[in-house]
Each structure stands twice: as C-alpha cells, then as structure tokens.
N, C-alpha and C positions, 0 to 999 in steps of 0.2 A: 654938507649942510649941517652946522649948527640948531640944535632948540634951543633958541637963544627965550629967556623970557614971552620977547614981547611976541616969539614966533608960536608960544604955547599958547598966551592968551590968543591971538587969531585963532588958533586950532582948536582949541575949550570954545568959543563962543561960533564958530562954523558948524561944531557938535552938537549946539546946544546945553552944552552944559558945565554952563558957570555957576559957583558954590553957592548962588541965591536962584539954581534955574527948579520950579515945580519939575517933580519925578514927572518922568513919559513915558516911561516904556518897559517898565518890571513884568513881572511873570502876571499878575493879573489886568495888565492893561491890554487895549486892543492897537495901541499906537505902535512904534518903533520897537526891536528887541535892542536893544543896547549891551554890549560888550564892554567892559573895562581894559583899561591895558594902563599897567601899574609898574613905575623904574625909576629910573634914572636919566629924568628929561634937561634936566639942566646940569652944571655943575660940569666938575672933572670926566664924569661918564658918559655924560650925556649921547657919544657914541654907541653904548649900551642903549639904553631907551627910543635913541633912533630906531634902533633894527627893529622892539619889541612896535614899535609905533608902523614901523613901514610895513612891516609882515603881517601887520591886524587889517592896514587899512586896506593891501590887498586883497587879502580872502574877502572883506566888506564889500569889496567895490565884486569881486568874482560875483560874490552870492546874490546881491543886490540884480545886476545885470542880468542874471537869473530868475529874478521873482522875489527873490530876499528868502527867508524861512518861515514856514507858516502862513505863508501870505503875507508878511509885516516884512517890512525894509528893517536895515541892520543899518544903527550906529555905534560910533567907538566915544567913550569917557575916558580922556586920558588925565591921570594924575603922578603927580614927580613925585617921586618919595627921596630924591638925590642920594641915593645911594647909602641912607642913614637908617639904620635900626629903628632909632627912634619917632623920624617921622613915617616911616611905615606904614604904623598902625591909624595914624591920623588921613593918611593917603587909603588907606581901606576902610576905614570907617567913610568916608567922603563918598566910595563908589558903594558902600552898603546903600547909604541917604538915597545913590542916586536909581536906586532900584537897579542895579546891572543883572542880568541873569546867568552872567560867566566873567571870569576874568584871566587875561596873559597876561601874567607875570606873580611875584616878581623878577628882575635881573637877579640880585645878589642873594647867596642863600640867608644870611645876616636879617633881609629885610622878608623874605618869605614866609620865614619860620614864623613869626609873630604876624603876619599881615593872614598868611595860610588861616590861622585857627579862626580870625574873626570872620572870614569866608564861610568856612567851614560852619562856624556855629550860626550865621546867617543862613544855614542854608544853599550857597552860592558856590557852583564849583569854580576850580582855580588849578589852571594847570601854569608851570613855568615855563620856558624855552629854556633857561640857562643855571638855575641854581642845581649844583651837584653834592652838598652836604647829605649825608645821607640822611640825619635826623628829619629831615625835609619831606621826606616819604616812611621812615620808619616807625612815624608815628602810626601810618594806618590809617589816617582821615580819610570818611571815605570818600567824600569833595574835592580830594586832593592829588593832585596829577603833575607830572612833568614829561619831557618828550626829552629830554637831555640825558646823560648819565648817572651815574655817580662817583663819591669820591673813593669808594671801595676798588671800582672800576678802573676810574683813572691812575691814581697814586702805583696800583702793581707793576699800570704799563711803564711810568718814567721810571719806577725801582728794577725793574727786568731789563732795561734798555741800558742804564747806568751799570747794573754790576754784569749782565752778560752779554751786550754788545758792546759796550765801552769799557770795560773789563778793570772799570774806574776801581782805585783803590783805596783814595779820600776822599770823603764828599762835605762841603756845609751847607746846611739850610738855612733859611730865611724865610720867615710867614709877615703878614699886613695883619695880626692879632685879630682878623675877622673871623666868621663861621666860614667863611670862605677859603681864606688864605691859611688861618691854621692848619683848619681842617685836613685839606689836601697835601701842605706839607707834614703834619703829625702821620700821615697814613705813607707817607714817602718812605720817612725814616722809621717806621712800623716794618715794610718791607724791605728795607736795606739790612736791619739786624740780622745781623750771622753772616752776611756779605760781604760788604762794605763798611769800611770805619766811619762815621759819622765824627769828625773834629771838630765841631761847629754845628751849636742849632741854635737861632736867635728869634724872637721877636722882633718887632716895632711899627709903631701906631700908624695906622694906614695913611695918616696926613704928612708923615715924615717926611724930609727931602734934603736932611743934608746926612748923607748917610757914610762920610768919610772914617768916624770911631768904629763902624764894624766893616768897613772893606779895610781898614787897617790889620784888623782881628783876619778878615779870608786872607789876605794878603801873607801873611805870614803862616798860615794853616798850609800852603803848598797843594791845595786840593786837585783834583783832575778834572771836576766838574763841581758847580753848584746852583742849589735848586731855589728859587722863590716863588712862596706862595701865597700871590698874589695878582693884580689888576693892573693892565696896560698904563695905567695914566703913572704908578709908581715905581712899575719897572723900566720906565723910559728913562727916568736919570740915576734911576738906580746902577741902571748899565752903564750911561754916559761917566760916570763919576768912576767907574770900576774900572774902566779902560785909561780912563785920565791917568788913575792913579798906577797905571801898568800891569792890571790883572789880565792876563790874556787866558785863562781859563774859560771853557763856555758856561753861559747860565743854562740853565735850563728852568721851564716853568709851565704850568698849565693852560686850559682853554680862556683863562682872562685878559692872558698875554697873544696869544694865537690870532692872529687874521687883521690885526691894528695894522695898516698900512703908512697911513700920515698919522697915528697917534701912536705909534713904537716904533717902527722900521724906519722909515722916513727920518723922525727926530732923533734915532739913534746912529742913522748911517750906518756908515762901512765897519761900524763896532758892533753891529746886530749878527754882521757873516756868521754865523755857527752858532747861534741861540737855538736851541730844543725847546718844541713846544708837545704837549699830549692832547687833543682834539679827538675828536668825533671825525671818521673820514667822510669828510660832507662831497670832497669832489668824485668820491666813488659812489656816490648816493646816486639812485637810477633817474633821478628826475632831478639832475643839480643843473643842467645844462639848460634845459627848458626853463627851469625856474626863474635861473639868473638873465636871460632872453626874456623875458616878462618884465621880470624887474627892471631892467637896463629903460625899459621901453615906456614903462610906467614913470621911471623916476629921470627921464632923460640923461639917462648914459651912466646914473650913478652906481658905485660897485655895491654890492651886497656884503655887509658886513657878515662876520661870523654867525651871527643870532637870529638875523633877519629870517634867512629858511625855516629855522625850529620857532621863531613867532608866527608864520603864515601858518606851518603845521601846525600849533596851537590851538589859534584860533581856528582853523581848519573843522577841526575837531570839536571844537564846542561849538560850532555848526551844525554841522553834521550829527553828534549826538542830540542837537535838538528833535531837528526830522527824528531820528531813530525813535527818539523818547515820544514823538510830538505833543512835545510840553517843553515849556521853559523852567517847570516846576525843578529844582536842584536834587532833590531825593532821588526825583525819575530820571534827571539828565544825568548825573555819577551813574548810576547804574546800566543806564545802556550806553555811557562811554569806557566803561569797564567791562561790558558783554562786545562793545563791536571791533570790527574792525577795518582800517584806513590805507586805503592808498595815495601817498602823500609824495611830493618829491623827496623826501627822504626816506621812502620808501613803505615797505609794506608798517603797520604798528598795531601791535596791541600792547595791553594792559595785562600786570599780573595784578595782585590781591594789594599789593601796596600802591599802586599808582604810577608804578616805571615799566618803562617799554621794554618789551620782550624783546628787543632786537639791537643792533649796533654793538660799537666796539670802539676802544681808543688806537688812534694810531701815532706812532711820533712824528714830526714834523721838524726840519731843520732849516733856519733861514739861508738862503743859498739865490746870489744873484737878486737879492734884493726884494724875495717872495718865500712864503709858505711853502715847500715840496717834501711830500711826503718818502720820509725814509726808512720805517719798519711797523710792523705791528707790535 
C-alpha cells in the first residue's frame, strides 16, 4: 500500500485532524490523548512512513480496546514531512498546534534533528523507531528517545565484517550527503583506517540518479567490496546501473537499504544476489514472530516493513510511559520513560541518560535467494 496523497487526506480527517481542526486532546484536555507520528508519508519514502504509521496505529488500536490510557481513547496525527529537512520543522510545529502529548518519529535522522528540538522545547517527548545519527541523542534532550541504534553502532559492524570477514583489501564509499547517509559512511571509513585501503570516497545529492561519472571512477578502483550510505529508494538504481555497467563487486550498505522487498530487491533483481546490509537482528527479537502474526492479521496479509516493529515499540512506550507517569505532562512522561522499563517484541528496553536503548546489536545481513539472511554479527 502506497500513502498516496489522497490516501493521507482520508487518514488526517478519519483522525480528526486537519490543519484548520480546533486542538482536542493535549495534556490539559479531558478529551482524546493524541500521539503524533511524523515521516515520510508521501514521496520516494513513503515506505518509511508507512511502517512509522502502521506500527502507531497498532499500539492505538491494542490500548484503545483496552480502555485507552487514563481513561481517554488514543488518537494518532499523522504529518509527512517527505523526507526533507526542511519541511520538518513545519511538520512539527503542525503537531505542536495540534496539542500531541508524544510523538514517533522522525524516519530520517536529517529530519529529527531539527524537528527533535522543537518537541523538546514544547515540552513534548519524541522518540524515533529509525534515525541512527548519533547527534540525535547526543545532544542529551531530555524529551528525546529513540528505540533504534546508532551510527557508532552500526558503521564498526560493516568495518569488522569488511576487513575481517571479507578480508577485503579495497574498498569505495558512497554517502546520499544526508545526516544520514554521510553519517554512517564517514563512521565506515573511520573504522576501516589502518585496515583497509579506502580508494574512493564520494558524495552526491540524495535526488541523483544517473550515477554512471562515479561507477566509472568504482569501475576502474578494482575494489572487493563497496559501501553506500544511504536510502533504499537510491540504492535501487544505484545498483541497477553498477551491474549494467559490469561492476560485479558487492555493495554493501546500512539499515536504509535492508528489508525493501519491492522497493530494492524486487527492482533490482538477480543483481541484489550478494548485497550486505547492517540491521538490527529483528528476526532474533523474542516477540518478532507474534508481532508480525498480528500484523499480517491487522493489515490483511501485508509484510511488515523493517521499521514497522521499532514504530509499534515506540509508540508502545509513550503509552505506557504515560500510565507510569499518569500524566500526559512531558517533564513527567521523559522522566518515567527514562526510569521504566518495557517488554516489547523487540524485546526487553531501557534507557540510559541519553535516550538510546540499553540493548541490541547490528548484525550483517546478505541478500541470498531473493531475501534478507542473516550472516554474522
């Protein structure tokens, strides 16, 4: 399923709230508690912002059928911010107006960073399912939460995999010049120094797409493997184009790329066989099986994207931190979502002092048979 436009508008006005709707349901109202959930609804991503959308409106529908929290039913305010920095912060100013008392998201760490602080200074916590910039949590807000990684985290595991499993001897990089895609390749080739020869490190703008002047440059570098870092929607022809041109080296690349079934694997074919990805091991998660048996069931047979699980968890959690706190008040809710702790399908979670989970690990993933299987820590 697409969020196509006109399929956001139905889901804004089934929520009640469309950008001329009167607030209902803030921390001093007695009406609805309202949750935000803030991505990438339309556009190139838009499979991003599904998962943060599908995995909210679970927990809503769980809690609700429940009782809701506090005795008040829960709804979700969904706003697109399309995977642009820019509009971000107009996508969080939107759910400040609309009184939310928590908010998932956002997807990309690009658009969190700035969307994070106007939360933050509202008052309003905000945890992500999916940005792994570290700046993202480094800052210390104490409103500020994610249930994902980092990119400290991840970058060691593709740099340990590359130079001591694959015992690779060149490598090029490639980032999407995001907080995202830099990010996690600048932290690659961080951990490849003194190992591995890096012959190649390039940018370009994450809307690119004819990318033949720098697979001319891999092309002739002879590497054994090469990394981008970057989002499913531009390493689909990124790869396409790499194979055309007779690169048969594998890419390898992070959690942006990982788990896109018809939006990377499918579109790239029998040229995806041996693409490396770095992930969170979600299928070893003690509750992945149960979850995705729910899900199936909720969304008539549809898969669960990669994010979808760490949105349920999210929102999960700014749930359940309310009971804990009982209060919607944001000072009280950060603080005993930073005292509790969760049993989630992705298993047990706490918090340390910055807002990242005590828990998990990346593992590599190699496409094989036309799926995600996991192939080392």
């Amino acid at each position: 399923m697409r969020w196509t436009p006109l399929i956001v508008a139905a889901l804004l006005a089934a929520a009640g709230c469309g950008p001329k709707d009167a607030p209902a349901g803030g921390a001093g109202d007695a009406g609805t508690v309202k949750i935000g959930v803030a991505g990438p609804v339309t556009g190139g991503q838009a499979k991003n912002g599904e998962d943060l959308v599908d995995g909210t409106t679970m927990a809503m529908e769980e809690w609700n059928a429940k009782g809701g929290v506090l005795g008040r039913k829960i709804e979700i305010v969904v706003r697109d911010d399309m995977a642009d920095p820019k509009l971000a912060p107009v996508a969080a100013g939107q759910l400040v107006d609309q009184k939310v008392v928590g908010v998932v998201g956002h997807f990309n760490s690009g658009s969190t960073i700035p969307a994070s602080e106007i939360y933050n200074n509202a008052g309003i916590v905000s945890i992500t399912p999916a940005s792994t910039n570290e700046f993202v949590t480094d800052r210390k807000l104490p409103l500020v939460f994610r249930v994902c990684g980092r990119d400290d985290q991840q970058s060691p595991a593709a740099a340990n995999y590359i130079a001591d499993v694959m015992k690779a001897k060149r490598v090029a990089i490639f980032n999407d010049k995001t907080a995202y895609g830099k990010g996690l390749a600048d932290g690659v080739e961080r951990n490849l120094k003194g190992r591995v020869e890096v012959v190649l490190s390039e940018g370009f703008d994450k809307a690119e797409r004819n990318f033949r002047p720098y697979l001319s440059k891999l092309k002739d570098a002879n590497v054994d493997v090469w990394f981008f870092g970057g989002i499913f929607e531009q390493a689909a022809p990124l790869l396409l184009q790499a194979r055309q041109v007779g690169i048969t080296a594998p890419m390898m690349s992070g959690d942006g790329v990982h788990g896109y079934q018809k939006d990377f694997i499918d579109k790239v074919g029998a040229g995806a066989e041996g693409t490396l990805t770095t992930f969170l091991n979600t299928e070893g998660a003690p509750g992945y099986a149960a979850f995705v048996a729910r899900y199936r069931a909720r969304f008539e047979g549809k898969e669960p994207g990669p994010y979808a699980m760490y949105s349920y968890s999210a929102a999960s959690i700014l749930l359940a931190g309310i009971e804990q706190a009982k209060s919607t008040d944001g000072v009280k809710l950060g603080a005993a979502i930073h005292a509790g702790t969760y049993d989630l399908p992705m298993g047990k979670v706490t918090f340390d002092a910055k807002g990242d989970v005590n828990s998990g690990g990346y593992v590599v993933w190699v496409v094989k048979g036309g799926r995600h299987t996991v192939v080392g820590k």
